[in-house]
N, CA, C and O atoms as a Tinker XYZ file with bonds, in Angstrom:
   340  protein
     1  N      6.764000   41.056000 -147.564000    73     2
     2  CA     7.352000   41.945000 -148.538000    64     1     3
     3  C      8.567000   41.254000 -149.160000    63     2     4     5
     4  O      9.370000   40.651000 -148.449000    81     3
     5  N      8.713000   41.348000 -150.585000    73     3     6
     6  CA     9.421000   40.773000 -150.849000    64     5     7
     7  C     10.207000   41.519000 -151.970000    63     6     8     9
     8  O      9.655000   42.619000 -151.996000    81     7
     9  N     11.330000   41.525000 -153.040000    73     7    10
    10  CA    11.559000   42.468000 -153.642000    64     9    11
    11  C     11.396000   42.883000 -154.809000    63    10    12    13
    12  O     11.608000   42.166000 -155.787000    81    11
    13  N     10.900000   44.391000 -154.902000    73    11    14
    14  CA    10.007000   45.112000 -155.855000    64    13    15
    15  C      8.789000   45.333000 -155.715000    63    14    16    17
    16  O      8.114000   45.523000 -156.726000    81    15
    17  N      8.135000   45.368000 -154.307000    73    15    18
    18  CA     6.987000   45.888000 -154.168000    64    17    19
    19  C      6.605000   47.523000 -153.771000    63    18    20    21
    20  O      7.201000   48.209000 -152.942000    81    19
    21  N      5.490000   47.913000 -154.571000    73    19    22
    22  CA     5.735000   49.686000 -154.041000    64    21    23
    23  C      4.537000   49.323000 -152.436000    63    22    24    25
    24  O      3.519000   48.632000 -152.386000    81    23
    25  N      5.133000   50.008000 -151.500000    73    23    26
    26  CA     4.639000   49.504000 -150.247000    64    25    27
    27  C      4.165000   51.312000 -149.412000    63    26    28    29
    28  O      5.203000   51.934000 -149.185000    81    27
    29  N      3.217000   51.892000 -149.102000    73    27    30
    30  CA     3.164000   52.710000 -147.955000    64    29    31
    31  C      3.822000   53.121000 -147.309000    63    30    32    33
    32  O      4.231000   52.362000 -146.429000    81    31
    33  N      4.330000   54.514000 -147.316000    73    31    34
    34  CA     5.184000   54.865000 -146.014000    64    33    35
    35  C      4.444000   55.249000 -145.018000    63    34    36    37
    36  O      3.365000   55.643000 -145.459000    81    35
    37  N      4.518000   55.340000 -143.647000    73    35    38
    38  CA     3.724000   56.004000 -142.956000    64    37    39
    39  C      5.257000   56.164000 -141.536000    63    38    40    41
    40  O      6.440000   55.827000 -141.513000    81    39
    41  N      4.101000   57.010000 -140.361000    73    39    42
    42  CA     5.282000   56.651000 -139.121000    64    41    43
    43  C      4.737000   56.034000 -138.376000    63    42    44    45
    44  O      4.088000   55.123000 -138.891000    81    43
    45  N      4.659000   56.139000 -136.737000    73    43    46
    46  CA     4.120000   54.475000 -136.055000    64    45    47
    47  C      2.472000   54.341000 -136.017000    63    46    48    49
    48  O      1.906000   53.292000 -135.709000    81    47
    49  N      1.695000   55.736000 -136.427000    73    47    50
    50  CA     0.606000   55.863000 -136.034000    64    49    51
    51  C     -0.145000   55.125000 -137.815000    63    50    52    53
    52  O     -0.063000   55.721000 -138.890000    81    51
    53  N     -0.778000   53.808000 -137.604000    73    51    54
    54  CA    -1.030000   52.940000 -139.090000    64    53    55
    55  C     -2.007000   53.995000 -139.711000    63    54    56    57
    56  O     -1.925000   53.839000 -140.930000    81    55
    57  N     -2.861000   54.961000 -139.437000    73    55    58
    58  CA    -3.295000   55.836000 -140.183000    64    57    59
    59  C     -2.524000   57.416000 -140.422000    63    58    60    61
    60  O     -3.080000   58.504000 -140.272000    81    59
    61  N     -1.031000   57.165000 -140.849000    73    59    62
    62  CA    -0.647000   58.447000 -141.004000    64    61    63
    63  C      0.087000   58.620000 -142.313000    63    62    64    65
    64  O      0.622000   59.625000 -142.783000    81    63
    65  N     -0.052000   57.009000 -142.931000    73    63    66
    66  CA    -0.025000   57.271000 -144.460000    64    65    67
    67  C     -0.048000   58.632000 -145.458000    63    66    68    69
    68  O     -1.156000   59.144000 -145.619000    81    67
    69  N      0.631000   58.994000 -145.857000    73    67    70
    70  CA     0.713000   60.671000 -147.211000    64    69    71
    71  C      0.836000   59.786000 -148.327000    63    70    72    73
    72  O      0.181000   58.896000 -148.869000    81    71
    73  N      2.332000   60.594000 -148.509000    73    71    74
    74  CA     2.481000   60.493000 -150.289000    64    73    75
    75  C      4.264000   59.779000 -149.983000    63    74    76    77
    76  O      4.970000   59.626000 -150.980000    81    75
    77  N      4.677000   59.505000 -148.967000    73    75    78
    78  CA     5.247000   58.814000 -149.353000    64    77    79
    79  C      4.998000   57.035000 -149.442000    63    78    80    81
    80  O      3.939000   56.443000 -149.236000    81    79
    81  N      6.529000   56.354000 -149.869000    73    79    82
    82  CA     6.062000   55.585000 -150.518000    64    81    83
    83  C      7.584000   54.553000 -150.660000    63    82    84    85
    84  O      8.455000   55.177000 -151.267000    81    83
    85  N      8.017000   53.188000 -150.237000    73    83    86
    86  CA     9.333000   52.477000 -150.811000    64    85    87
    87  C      9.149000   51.694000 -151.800000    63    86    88    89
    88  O      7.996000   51.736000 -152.228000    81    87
    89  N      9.788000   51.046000 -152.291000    73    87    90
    90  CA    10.460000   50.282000 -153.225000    64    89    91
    91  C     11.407000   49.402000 -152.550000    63    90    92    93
    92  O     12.520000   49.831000 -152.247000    81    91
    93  N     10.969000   47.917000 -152.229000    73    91    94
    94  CA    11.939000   47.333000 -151.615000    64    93    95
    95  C     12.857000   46.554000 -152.823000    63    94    96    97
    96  O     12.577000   46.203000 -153.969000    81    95
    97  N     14.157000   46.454000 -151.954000    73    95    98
    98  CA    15.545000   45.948000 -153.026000    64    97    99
    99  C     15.862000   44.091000 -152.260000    63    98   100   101
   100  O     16.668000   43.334000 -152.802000    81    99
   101  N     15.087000   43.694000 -151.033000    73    99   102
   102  CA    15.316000   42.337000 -151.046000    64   101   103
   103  C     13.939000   42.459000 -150.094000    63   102   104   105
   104  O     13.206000   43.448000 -150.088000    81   103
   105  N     13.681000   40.880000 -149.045000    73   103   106
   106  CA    12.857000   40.922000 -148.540000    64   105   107
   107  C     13.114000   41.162000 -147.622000    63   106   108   109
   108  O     14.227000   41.374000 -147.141000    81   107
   109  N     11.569000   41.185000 -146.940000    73   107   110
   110  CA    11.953000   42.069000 -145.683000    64   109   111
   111  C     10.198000   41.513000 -145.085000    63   110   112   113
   112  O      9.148000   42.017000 -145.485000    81   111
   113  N     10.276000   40.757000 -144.405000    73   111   114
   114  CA     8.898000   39.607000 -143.915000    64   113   115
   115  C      8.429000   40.796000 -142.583000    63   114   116   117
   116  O      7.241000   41.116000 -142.575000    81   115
   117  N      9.296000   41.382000 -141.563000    73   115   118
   118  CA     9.166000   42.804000 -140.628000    64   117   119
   119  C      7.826000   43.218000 -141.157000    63   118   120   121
   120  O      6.730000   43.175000 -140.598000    81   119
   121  N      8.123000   43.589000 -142.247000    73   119   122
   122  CA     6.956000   44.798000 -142.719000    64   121   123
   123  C      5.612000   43.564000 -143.184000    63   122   124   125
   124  O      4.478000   44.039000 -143.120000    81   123
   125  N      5.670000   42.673000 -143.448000    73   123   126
   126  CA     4.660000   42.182000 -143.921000    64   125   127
   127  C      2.989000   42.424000 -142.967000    63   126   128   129
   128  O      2.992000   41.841000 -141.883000    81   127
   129  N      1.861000   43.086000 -143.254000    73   127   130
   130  CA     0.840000   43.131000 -142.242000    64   129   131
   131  C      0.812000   44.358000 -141.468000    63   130   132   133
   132  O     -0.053000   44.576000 -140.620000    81   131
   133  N      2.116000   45.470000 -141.862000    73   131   134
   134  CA     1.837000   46.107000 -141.307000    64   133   135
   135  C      1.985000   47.617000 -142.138000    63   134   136   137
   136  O      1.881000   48.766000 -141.708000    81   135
   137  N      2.235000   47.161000 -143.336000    73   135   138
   138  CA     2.071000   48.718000 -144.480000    64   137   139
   139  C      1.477000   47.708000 -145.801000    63   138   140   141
   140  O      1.510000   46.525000 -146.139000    81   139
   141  N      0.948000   48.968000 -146.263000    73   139   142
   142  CA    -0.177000   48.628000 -147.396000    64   141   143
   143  C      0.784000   48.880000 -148.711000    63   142   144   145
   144  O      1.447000   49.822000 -149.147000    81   143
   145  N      0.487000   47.470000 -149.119000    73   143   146
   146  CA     0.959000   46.935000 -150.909000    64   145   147
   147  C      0.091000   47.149000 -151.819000    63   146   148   149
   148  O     -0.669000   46.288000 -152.262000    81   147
   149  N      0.137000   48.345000 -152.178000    73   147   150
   150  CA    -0.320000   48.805000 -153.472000    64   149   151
   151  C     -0.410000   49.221000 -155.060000    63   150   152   153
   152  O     -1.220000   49.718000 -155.843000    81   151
   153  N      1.590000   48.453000 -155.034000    73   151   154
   154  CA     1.723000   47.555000 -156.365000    64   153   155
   155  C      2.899000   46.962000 -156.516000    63   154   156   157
   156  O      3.320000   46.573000 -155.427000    81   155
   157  N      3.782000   46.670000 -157.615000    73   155   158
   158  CA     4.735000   46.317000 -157.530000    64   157   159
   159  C      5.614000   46.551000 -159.097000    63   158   160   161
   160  O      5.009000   46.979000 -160.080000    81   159
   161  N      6.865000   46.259000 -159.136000    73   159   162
   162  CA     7.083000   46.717000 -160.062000    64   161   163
   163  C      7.536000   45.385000 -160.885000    63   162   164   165
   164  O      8.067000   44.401000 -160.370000    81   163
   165  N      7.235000   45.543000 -162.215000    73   163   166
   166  CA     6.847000   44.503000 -163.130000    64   165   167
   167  C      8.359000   44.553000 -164.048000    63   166   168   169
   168  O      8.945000   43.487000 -164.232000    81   167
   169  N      8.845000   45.641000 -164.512000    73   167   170
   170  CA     9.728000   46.216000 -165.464000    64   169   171
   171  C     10.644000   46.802000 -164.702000    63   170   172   173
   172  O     10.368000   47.477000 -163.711000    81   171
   173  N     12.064000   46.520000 -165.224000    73   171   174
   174  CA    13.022000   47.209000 -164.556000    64   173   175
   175  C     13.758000   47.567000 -163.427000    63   174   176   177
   176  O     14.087000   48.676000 -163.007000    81   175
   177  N     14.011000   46.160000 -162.903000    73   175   178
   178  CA    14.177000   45.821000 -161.594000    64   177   179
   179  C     15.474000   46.181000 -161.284000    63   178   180   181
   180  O     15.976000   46.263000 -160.163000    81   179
   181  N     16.120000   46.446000 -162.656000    73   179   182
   182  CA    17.760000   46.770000 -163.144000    64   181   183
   183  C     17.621000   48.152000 -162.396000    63   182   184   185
   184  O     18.448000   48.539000 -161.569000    81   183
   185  N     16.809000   48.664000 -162.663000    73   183   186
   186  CA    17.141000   50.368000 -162.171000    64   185   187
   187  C     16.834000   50.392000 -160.741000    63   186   188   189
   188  O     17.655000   50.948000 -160.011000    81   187
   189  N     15.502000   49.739000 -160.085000    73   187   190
   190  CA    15.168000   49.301000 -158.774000    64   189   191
   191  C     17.536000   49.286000 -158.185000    63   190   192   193
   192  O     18.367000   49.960000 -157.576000    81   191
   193  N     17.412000   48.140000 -158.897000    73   191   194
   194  CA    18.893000   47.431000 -158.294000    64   193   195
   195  C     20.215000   48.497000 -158.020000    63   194   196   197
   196  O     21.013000   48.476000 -157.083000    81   195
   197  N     20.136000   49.549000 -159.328000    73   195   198
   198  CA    20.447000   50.508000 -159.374000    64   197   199
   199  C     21.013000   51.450000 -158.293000    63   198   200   201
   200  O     22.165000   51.853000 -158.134000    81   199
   201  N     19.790000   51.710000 -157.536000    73   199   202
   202  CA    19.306000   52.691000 -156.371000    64   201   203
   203  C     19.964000   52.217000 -155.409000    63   202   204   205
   204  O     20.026000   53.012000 -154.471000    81   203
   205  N     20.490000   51.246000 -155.238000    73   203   206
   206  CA    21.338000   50.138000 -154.046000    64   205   207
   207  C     22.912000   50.831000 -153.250000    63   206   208   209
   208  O     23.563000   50.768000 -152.207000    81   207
   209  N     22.898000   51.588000 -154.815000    73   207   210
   210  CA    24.467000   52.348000 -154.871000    64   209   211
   211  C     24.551000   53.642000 -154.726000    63   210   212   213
   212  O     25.605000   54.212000 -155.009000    81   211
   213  N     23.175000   54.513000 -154.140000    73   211   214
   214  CA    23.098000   55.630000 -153.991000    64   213   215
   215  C     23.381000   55.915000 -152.748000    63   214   216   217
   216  O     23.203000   55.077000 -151.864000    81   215
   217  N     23.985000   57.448000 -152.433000    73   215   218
   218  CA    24.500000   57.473000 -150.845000    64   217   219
   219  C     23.120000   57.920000 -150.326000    63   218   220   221
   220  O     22.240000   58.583000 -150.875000    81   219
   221  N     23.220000   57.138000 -148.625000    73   219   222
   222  CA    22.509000   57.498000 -148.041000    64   221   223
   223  C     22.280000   57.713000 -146.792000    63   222   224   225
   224  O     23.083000   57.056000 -146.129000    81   223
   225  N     21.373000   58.485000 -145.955000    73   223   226
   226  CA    21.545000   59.041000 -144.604000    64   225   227
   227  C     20.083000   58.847000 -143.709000    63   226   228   229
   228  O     18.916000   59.142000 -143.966000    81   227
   229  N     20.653000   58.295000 -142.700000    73   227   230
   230  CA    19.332000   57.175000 -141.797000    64   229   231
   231  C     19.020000   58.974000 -140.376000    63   230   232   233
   232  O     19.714000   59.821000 -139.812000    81   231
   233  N     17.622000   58.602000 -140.487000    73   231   234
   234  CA    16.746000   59.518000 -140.107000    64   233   235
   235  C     15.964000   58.711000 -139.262000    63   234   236   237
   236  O     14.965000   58.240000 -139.805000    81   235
   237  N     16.220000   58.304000 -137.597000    73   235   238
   238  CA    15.623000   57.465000 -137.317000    64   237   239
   239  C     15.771000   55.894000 -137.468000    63   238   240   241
   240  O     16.775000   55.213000 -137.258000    81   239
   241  N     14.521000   55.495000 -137.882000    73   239   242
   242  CA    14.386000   54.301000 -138.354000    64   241   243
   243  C     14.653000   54.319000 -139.776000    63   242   244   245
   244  O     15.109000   53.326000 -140.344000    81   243
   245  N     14.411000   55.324000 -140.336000    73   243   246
   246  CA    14.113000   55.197000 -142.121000    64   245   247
   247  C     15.478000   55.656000 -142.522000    63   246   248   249
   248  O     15.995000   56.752000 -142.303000    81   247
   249  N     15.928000   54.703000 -143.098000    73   247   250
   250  CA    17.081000   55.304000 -144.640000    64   249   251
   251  C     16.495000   56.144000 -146.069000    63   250   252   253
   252  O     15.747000   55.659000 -146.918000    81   251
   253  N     16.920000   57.169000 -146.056000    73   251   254
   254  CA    17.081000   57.872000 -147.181000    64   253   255
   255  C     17.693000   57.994000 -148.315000    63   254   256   257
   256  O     18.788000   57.615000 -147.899000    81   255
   257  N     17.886000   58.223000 -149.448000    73   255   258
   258  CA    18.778000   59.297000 -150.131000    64   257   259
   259  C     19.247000   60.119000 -150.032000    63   258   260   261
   260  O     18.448000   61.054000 -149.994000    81   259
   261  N     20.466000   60.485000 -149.933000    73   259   262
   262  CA    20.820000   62.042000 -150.049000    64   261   263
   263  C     21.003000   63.152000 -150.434000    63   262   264   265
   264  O     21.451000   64.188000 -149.941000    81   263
   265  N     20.296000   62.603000 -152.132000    73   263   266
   266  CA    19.358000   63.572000 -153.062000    64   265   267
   267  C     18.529000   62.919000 -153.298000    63   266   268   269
   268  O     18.432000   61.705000 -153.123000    81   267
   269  N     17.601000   63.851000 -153.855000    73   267   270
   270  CA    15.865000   63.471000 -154.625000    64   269   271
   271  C     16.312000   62.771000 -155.383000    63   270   272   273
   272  O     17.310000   62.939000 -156.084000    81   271
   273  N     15.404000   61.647000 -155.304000    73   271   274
   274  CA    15.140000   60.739000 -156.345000    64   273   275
   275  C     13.692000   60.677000 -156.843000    63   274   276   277
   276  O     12.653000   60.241000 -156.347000    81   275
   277  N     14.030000   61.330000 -158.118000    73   275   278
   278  CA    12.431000   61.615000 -158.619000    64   277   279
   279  C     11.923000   60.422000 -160.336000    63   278   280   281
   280  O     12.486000   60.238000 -161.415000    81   279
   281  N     10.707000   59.936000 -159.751000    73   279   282
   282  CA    10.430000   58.911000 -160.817000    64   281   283
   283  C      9.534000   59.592000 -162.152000    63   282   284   285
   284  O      8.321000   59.743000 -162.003000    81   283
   285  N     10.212000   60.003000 -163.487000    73   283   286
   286  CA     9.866000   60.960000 -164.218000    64   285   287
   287  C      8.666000   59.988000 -165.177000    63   286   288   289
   288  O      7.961000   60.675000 -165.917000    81   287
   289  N      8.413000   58.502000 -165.199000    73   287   290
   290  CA     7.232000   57.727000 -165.902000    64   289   291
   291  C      7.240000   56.771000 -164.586000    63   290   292   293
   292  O      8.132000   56.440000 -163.805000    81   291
   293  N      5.760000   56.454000 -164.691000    73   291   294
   294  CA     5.248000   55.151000 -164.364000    64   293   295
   295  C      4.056000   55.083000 -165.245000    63   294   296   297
   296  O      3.471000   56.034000 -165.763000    81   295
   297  N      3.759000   53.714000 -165.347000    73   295   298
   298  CA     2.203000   53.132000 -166.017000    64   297   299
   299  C      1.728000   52.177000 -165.557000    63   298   300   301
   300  O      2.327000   51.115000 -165.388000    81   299
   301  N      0.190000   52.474000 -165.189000    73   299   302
   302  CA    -0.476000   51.390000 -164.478000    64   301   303
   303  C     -0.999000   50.376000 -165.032000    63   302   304   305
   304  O     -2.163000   50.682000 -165.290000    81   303
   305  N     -0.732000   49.091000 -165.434000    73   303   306
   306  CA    -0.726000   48.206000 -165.510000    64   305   307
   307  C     -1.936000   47.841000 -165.354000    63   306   308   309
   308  O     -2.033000   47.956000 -164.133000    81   307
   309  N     -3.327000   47.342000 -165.852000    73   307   310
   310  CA    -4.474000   46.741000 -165.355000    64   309   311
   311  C     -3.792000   44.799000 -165.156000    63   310   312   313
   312  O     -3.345000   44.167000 -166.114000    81   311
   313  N     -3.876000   44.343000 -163.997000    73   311   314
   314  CA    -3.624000   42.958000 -163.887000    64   313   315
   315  C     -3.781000   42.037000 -165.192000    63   314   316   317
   316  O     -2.986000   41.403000 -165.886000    81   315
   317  N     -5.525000   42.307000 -165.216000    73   315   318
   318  CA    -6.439000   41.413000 -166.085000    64   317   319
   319  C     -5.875000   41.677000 -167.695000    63   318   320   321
   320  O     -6.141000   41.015000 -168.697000    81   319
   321  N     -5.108000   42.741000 -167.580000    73   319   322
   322  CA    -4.716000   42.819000 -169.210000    64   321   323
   323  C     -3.509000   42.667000 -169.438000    63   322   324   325
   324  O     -3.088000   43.098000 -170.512000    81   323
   325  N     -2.642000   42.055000 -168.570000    73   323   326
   326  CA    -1.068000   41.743000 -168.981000    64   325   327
   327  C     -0.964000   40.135000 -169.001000    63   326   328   329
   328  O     -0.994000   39.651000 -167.870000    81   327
   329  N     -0.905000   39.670000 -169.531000    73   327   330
   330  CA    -0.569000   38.029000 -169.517000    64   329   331
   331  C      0.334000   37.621000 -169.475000    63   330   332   333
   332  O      0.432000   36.572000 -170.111000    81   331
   333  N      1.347000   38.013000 -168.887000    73   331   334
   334  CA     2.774000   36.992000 -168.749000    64   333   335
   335  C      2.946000   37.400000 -167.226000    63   334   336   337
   336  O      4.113000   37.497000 -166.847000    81   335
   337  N      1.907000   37.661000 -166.267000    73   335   338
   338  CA     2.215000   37.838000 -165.163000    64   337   339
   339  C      2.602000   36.944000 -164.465000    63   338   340
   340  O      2.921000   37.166000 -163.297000    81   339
């Protein structure tokens, strides 16, 4: 994992995957093999970087926000049709 990938949340059990979901801000090799990369972000890494400065409160293992952070656009990207990848 490296930074700006949207990666799987789950808890220790590897099939307990939902709807959540991170956004990593540097790397982090830990997670590599063991949550599913299912895209990454191409645009706007400024706002990714952003999120760095938000307060937050650890639950466990996982760090949070301490408000919703809600993503109001995304667009999926087909690989085969962007060329400056």
């Amino acid at each position: 994992h490296v930074k700006g990938p949207l990666s799987m949340g789950r808890m220790a059990d590897p099939d307990s995957g939902g709807s959540s979901f991170s956004m990593l801000l540097g790397k982090a090799p830990h997670l590599d093999h063991q949550y599913t990369v299912f895209g990454r972000i191409l645009e706007g890494l400024d706002v990714l970087e952003s999120l760095e400065h938000v307060e937050t409160t650890r639950q466990g293992i996982f760090v949070m926000p301490k408000e919703r952070i809600e993503i109001s656009t995304a667009i999926v990207v087909d690989k085969d049709a962007r060329t400056e990848l």
